[in-house]
Structures are given as structure tokens and as C-alpha cells.
N, C-alpha and C positions, 0 to 999 in steps of 0.2 A: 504493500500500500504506500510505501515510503519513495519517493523518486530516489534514485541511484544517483543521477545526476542532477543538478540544478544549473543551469546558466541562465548569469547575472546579467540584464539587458538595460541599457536608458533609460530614463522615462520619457523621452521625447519619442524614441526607438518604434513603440507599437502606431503613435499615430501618423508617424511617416510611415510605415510600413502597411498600415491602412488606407491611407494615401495613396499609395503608388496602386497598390491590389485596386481598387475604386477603381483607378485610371485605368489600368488593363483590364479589369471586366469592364468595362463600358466599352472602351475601343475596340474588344476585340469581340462582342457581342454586339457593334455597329457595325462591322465590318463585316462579319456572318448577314446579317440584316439588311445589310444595302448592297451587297453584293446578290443576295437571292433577287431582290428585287430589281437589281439591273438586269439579271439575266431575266427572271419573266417578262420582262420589257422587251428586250433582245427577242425572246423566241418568241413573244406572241404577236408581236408587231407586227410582222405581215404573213401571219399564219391566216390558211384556210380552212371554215370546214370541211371535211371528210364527205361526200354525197354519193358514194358509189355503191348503190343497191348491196354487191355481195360483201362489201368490206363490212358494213354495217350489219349485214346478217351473221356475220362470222361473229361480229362483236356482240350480236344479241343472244347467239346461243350458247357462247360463255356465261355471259352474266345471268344467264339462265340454271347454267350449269353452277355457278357458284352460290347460288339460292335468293328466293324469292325476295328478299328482302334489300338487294343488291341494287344500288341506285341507275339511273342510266346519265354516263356521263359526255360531256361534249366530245366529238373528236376532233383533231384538227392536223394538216399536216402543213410543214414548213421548213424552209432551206438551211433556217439557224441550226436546226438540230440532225445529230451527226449520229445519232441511235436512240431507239425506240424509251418515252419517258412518262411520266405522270407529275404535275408538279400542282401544289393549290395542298390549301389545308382546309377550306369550308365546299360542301358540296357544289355550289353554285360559282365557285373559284375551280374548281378540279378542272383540268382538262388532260387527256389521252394526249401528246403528240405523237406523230410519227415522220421520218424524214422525207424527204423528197426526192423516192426512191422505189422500187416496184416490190414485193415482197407476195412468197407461193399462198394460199390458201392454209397450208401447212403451217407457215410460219407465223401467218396473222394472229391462227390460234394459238401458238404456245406465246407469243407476245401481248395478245389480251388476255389470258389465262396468267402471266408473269404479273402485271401490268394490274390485274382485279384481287390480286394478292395481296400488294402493297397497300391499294387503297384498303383492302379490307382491312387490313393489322394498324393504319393510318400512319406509317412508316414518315408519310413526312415531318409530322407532327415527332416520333422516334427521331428525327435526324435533328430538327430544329431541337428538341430537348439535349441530346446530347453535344449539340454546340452550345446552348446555355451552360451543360456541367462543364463544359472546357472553356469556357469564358470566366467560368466561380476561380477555376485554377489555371488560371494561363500561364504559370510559372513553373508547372509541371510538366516538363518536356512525355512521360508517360502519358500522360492524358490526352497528348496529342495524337498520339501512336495510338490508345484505344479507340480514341476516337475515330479515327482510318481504320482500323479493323472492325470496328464495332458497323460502321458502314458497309463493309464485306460480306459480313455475317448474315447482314440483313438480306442482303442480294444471295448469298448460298444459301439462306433459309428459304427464302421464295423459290430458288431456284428447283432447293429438293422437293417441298411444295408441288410446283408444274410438273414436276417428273415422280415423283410418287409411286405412280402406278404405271409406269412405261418400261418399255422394255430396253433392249441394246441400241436396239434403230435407231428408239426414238431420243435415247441421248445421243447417241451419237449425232441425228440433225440436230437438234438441241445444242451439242457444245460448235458445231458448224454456225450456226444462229448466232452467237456470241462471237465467232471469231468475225464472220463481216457485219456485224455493229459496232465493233470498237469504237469507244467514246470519251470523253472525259465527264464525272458527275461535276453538277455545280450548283451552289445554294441547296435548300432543300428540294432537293428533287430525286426520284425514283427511278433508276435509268435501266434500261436490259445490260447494258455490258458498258463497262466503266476502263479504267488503265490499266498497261498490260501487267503488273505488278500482280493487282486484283480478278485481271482476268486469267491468268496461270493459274491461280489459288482454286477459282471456281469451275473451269475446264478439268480437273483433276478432279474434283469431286465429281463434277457433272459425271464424266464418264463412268466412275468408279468411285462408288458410295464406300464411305469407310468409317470405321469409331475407331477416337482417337483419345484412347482412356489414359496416356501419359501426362499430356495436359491439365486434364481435371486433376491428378495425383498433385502436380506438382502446383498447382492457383490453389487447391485447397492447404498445401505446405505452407507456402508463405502467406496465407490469410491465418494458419494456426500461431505464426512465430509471429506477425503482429497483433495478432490480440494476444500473447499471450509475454509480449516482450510492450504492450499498453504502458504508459505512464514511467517508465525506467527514466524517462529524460524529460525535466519538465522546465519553467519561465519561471524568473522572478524577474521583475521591475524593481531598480535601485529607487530607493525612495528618499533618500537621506537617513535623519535619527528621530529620536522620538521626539526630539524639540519642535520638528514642525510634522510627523505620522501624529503625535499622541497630543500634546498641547498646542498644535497649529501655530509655533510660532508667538501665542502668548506668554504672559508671566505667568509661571507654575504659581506663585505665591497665588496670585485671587482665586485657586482651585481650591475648594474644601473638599478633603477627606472623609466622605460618609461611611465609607465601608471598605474593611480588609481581612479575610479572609485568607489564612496557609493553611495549605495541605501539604506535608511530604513527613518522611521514617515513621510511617505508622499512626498518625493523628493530625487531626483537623480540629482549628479551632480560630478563633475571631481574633482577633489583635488590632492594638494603636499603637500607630507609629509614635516611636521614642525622638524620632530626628527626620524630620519630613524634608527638609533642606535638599539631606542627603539622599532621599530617596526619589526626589526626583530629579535631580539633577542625575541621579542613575538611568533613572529612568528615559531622561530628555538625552542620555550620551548612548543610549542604544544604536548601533546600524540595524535599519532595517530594510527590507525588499519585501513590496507586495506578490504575494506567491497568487501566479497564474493558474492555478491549478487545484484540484478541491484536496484539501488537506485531513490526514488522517493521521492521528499522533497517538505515542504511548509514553504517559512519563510518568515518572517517581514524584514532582511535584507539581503544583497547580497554588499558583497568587490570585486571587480575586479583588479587586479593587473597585470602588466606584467613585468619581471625581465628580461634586455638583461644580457646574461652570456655566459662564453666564449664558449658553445654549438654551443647557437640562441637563439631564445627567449623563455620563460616560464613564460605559462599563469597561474594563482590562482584565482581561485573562492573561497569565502569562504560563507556558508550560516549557516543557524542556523543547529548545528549538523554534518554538513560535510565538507571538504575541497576537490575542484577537481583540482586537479595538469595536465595543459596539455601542452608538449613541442609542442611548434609552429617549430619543423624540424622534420626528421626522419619520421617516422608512425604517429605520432602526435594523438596518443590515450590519452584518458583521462582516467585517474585512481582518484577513489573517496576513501578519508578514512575519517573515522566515527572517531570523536574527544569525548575522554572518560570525556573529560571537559567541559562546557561550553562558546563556544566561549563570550571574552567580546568586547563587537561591541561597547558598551558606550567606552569604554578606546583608541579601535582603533580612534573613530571619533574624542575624543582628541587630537591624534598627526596628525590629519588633517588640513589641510586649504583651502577652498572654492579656485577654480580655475575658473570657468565656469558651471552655474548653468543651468541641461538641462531639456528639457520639457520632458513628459512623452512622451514614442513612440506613433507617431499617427493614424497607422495605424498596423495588423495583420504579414504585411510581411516583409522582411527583411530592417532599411531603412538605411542610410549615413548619417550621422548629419556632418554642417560644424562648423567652428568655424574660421574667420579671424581675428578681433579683436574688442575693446569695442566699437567703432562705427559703424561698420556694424552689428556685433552683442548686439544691445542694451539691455540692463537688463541681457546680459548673456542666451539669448538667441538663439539658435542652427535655422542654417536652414537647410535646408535637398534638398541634391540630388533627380535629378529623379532617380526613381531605375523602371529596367527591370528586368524581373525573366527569364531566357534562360532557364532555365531547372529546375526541381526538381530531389529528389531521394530520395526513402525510402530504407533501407538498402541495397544501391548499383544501386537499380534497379529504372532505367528512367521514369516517370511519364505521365504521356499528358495530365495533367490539365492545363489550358491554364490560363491568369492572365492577367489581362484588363491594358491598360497603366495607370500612374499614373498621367496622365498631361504633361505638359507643361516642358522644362527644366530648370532648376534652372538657373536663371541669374543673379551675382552681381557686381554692379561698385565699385574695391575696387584700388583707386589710388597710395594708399601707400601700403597694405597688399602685404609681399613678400612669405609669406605661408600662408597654409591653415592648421589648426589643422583639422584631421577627427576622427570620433568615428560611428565604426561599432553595428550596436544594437543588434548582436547576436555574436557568437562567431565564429572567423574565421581560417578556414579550410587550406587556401591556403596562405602560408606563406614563400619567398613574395607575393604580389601579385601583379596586374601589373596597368601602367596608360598609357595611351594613351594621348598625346598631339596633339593638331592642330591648325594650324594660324585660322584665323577667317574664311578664305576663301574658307578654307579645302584644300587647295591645298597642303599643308606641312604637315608632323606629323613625328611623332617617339613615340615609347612605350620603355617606363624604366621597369625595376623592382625594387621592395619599397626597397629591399637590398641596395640599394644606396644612399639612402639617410640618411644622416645626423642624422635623430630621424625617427624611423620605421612610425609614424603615424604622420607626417608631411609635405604636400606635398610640395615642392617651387614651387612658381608662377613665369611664365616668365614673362618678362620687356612688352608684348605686350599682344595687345586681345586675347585669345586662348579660346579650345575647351578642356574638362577636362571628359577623360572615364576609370573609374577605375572598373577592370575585377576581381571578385575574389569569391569563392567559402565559405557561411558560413553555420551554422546549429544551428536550436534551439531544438537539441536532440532530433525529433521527424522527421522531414523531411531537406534535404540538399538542396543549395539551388545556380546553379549557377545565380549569378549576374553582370549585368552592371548598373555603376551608374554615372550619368553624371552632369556636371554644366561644366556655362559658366563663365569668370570671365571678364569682361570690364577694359580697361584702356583707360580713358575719355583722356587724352593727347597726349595718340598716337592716336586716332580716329579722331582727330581735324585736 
């Protein structure tokens, strides 16, 4: 999952190099485009209809033969053209030519039989699409080369198509038919016999049908070694440091420190910073590169930070090898850069200081740790909300896995606690997000949102018993996840 390799690229780099791509698909998908239409110009300009009784009957008891449903198309013949062709994409555009040239009754047929093939499969429609895929990549000399062959193919598929069901003779006149129409294809057009390159390839089939099982062995080889050699070499864009990836260039000082969170040797637990000075100024002298590619990491540690600034809030992850930078406003996308240093986690946990030491998560799904203070929560010990899962989502889309309740709901008698610390165990989406209050009796409530309060991840407790349901959306990068998470709080002297 890890790229093998990483190369380091500009930041100016991708959108010149988006630039340039622009320009060559454009130019070279006008030049497919205006060059078809010079030639329809070219061959039909002083083309004539077709009016000779049997030429026409020949042509009708083909497309007779090709089924009912088979349109009847114009014919026409004229001096531009140097072998028998079909060119047009909408029916009322199609037109048959044929050259200005006498051709047996024999051959009429296998050249409207050729000819009612193409428009069946809508091959020109096939050729113009794969000049678009070779306009997407014009800077792939292969894709030219498919592309010429991939045109081949379509003329030897047709070809074995009309001969089917014939015998020696009749390819044999068959590959004779191709040798005096030699042509050159142009634009999207449909032609009986094309260059002699192309026309070798298809006189060899024609005469003698063959399978050719080496091929397929060896296109399904190297489709196995690129997907499975996928992702070994990946982009990062240099970005600078974190002076202007993480605090854009502002003073660190006007950031307030809401939330710091370590995890690494076996425990997780909240901390404040002892020396913030120093830790951003660590933080601002990171190199980083935004990693092109979707990242997949395993580490021993994990920093959670959240910086309020005059934005809204900004979340940091930092793990071993990357930093995800995610603004809690706006879009609230996460962006990962790949740090050309090794993070030092020993020196971060230096400027730490133990705040509330929490238990490992104890459960799979999303939960709420409380935190009121050192006597309800003894040893530094977190209790946890009920949590309901309302809904899931994998990329967007609505789930209907269902999720058992979790118990009972959280109840504590806290006489003096006037807030609650809360700490969300995955990372959150909905930013504020909201609480719901209720007297004991449920007859009262009002719902806030966290923007109000005082410290974002602080609830205050009323003066009486209440009902506590805090509604908020998070994700552990793999599915999203709406949540309600609920506690009760007691106050033992007003209940008296």
C-alpha cells in the first residue's frame, strides 16, 4: 500500500504540465476533426448518385440479407475516392461511396455486405472515439500505434464477418477485391482496403483464418505486472514547511491550542502543551510535499491537535511519515503531505504534559469519551456516552447496515462538575455540531450549536438534572458515520 518510490515535483510543475496536455488534446483532436471534414468535403463535392437498376438491387438484397431492420442508405459514386467506403455518423449523413470504376456483380456484393457491417457495429462512430482516446494521451507514442491497429482490426473483423461462411473461392476473390482497391483510410471513414502495411495483415487472414493464442498470453502478462506493480511509484508536490502548508504564513502566536491529543508505547491520553513557542515553531520548520496519491499508513504514533484561528478550527494529524491538515469549516477536506524528515515524536512528547489519561477505544464504532473531573473520573479515567449510529455512508452513499444499541444510557451524579470535557474517537465531520438539552422530565429542551460555547469541546452543565444528546457527523476514513450520543448528568440537591 506504501509507494516504493516517491518523486518530488514543483509546485508550478503539475499546472504547466496540465497546460501543455490541454494544448495537445485540443490540437490534436482538431486536427482528427477538421481533417475528416475536409475530406467529406473533398469526396462528396462532386459525387453522384448511384441510379443503375442492378447496382441498387444488389444493394437491396444485402441489406435485406443483413435484417429487417437495416436502414436504406444513399449511394453515391465519385472520382475522389480510390476504394470502396462508408463515411457519416447520423443516418441521414451516411452515404455508401464507390469509385469511378466498373466492379463484377460479385464484387458489388461482398463490398455492400463489407460496407452494411460497419455501419451496423457504427464503426465510424468506433474510429472517431478512438481518436478522442488518442487525443486524452497524445504523448503516448503507444497509443498511436493502437490506435492504427485498433483500425485494422476493425476492417479484419468485418472482413471475417463477409466471409464467414464462404468457402476457398470465395476468399480467394475476396483477398483479389482488396488487392485492386488499394486505398488510403482518412478521417473517420470505413474503407474496403486501406495501406499496404494493413493490407498484408488482412490478405493473410482473409485467405487463411487462424487463432493466434500467443498474443492474448502475452497482453494479459503485462496487464497482470501493471496492476499488480499499481502504485510502487507515486507524486508528491514540494510545498514548502509548515509555516505556510499548516499556519499559511500567519503568526502561530494568534492560534489557540484547543486540543492535543498523543498516542504512541502503548497509551493515549490528552495533554497541554508545557512550551507552545516551541512547538510550533517545530511544527512551522517541517518540509512538506503534498502527496499525489491516496495514502495509506501504519504507525507506532498518532498527534492530534486542533488550532482555533481566525478561519474556524484546524485539525492536524500527525503520524509517522505524514501530516493531515483538515479545516473543521468550508469543505472540510483533508489534505495529506508526506514529511521529507522524520517526524521527532520523542521531542514532541517533551513539550507535553499529561492532562487526562484515556482508555483504549472499546468498542469498533464511533464512541464519546466524557471527562468531568478527578472525582468522577478517577485515575483519569474517560466514561463514554451511549452512542447510536443513525446512519452510515461510504463515499456519499446511504448504507442499511443496521447497529445493535449499545446499552443503557450513560448516567453521572456530578454535584459540582459545571462542564463536561468531551473527546470524539474519530475524526469529526460536522463542525459545529449540535446538543440537545432536556429537564429531567423531558418536558423542556433547546438545542445549541458547539459555536457557542466558550472552548469548542467543552460542554457547560446546567445548574439542574438534565438530558444530554449531542448530534454530529464523524468518519474513520473508511465509512461516515451519523451519530447521537447521549448521557445523563444528576444533580443530587436539586432532586432532594
Amino acid at each position: 500500500d506504501v509507494p516504493r518510490w516517491v518523486i518530488s515535483i514543483p509546485p508550478w510543475l503539475p499546472a504547466l504540465a496540465g497546460g501543455i496536455w490541454m494544448a495537445g488534446f485540443a490540437a490534436v483532436l482538431l486536427w482528427k476533426v477538421a481533417g475528416h471534414l475536409q475530406y467529406r468535403r473533398l469526396l462528396l463535392r462532386e459525387a453522384q448518385p448511384i441510379t443503375e437498376p442492378e447496382i441498387l438491387a444488389i444493394f437491396e438484397s444485402e441489406r435485406s440479407a443483413a435484417g429487417k431492420k437495416v436502414p436504406s442508405y444513399r449511394l453515391v459514386r465519385t472520382s475522389a475516392a480510390k476504394t470502396p467506403l462508408s463515411i457519416g455518423f447520423s443516418r441521414r449523413s451516411i452515404r455508401i461511396v464507390l469509385p469511378q470504376r466498373d466492379y463484377t456483380p460479385e464484387e458489388l456484393h461482398l463490398i455492400f455486405r463489407h460496407e452494411l457491417v460497419h455501419l451496423g457495429r457504427e464503426d465510424s462512430l468506433n474510429k472517431f472515439f478512438m481518436a478522442f482516446c488518442t487525443a486524452l494521451v497524445w504523448f503516448n507514442p503507444l497509443m498511436w500505434v493502437a490506435m492504427s491497429r485498433s483500425a485494422d482490426d476493425l476492417e479484419l473483423s468485418c472482413d471475417e464477418t463477409v466471409l464467414l461462411e464462404e468457402g476457398e473461392d470465395s476468399r480467394k476473390d475476396y483477398a483479389h477485391l482488396l488487392l485492386s482497391t488499394a486505398g488510403e483510410s482518412q478521417g473517420f471513414t470505413t474503407c474496403l482496403s486501406v495501406s499496404a502495411r494493413a493490407l498484408r495483415y488482412r490478405l493473410r487472414r482473409a485467405s487463411k483464418p487462424q487463432r493466434r493464442l500467443l498474443g492474448s498470453v502475452v497482453v494479459g502478462a503485462m496487464f497482470f505486472l501493471m496492476a499488480s506493480t499499481m502504485g510502487y511509484v507515486a507524486l508528491a508536490c514540494d510545498c514548502g514547511t509548515g509555516a505556510e502548508v499548516i499556519f499559511g504564513g500567519q503568526e502561530s502566536t494568534a492560534w489557540e491550542l484547543t486540543y492535543l491529543r498523543y498516542s504512541g508505547d502503548g497509551e493515549s491520553a490528552l495533554y497541554s502543551c508545557t512550551d507552545r513557542p516551541a512547538l510550533n515553531a517545530y511544527l512551522a520548520a517541517l518540509p512538506l510535499e503534498e502527496a499525489l496519491y491516496d495514502v495509506h499508513y501504519e504507525s507506532a504514533y498518532c498527534v492530534d491537535l486542533h488550532y482555533l484561528t481566525p478561519q474556524g478550527t484546524l485539525a492536524l494529524m500527525l503520524v509517522e511519515g505524514y501530516v493531515r491538515v483538515t479545516p473543521l469549516y468550508g469543505e472540510r477536506n483533508s489534505t495529506y503531505y508526506r514529511t521529507t524528515e522524520a517526524i521527532d515524536f520523542p521531542y514532541l512528547r517533551s513539550l507535553l504534559e499529561v492532562q487526562e489519561r484515556m482508555e483504549m477505544r472499546p468498542e469498533a464504532l464511533p464512541t464519546l469519551g466524557l471527562y468531568f473531573n478527578e472525582e468522577i473520573n478517577q485515575g483519569g479515567t474517560w466514561i463514554y456516552a451511549k452512542a447510536v449510529v443513525e446512519q452510515t455512508y461510504v463515499d456519499g452513499k446511504a448504507q442499511d447496515t443496521a447497529y445493535p444499541d449499545n446499552g443503557e444510557v450513560c448516567t453521572v451524579t456530578a454535584p459540582e462538575a459545571d462542564h463536561v470535557r468531551i473527546y470524539f474517537s474519530d475524526e469529526l465531520l460536522t463542525d459545529p455540531y449540535q446538543v440537545k438539552v432536556e429537564n429531567w422530565d423531558h418536558t423542556e429542551g433547546d438545542t445549541v450549536s458547539s459555536d457557542v460555547f466558550q472552548k469548542p469541546y467543552e460542554i457547560p452543565l446546567m445548574p439542574y438534572s438534565a438530558h444530554y444528546t449531542i448530534f454530529a457527523t464523524v468518519t474513520d476514513r473508511t465509512m461516515d458515520y451519523d451519530m447521537e450520543f447521549s448521557f445523563d448528568v444528576i444533580r443530587p440537591e436539586e432532586n432532594q
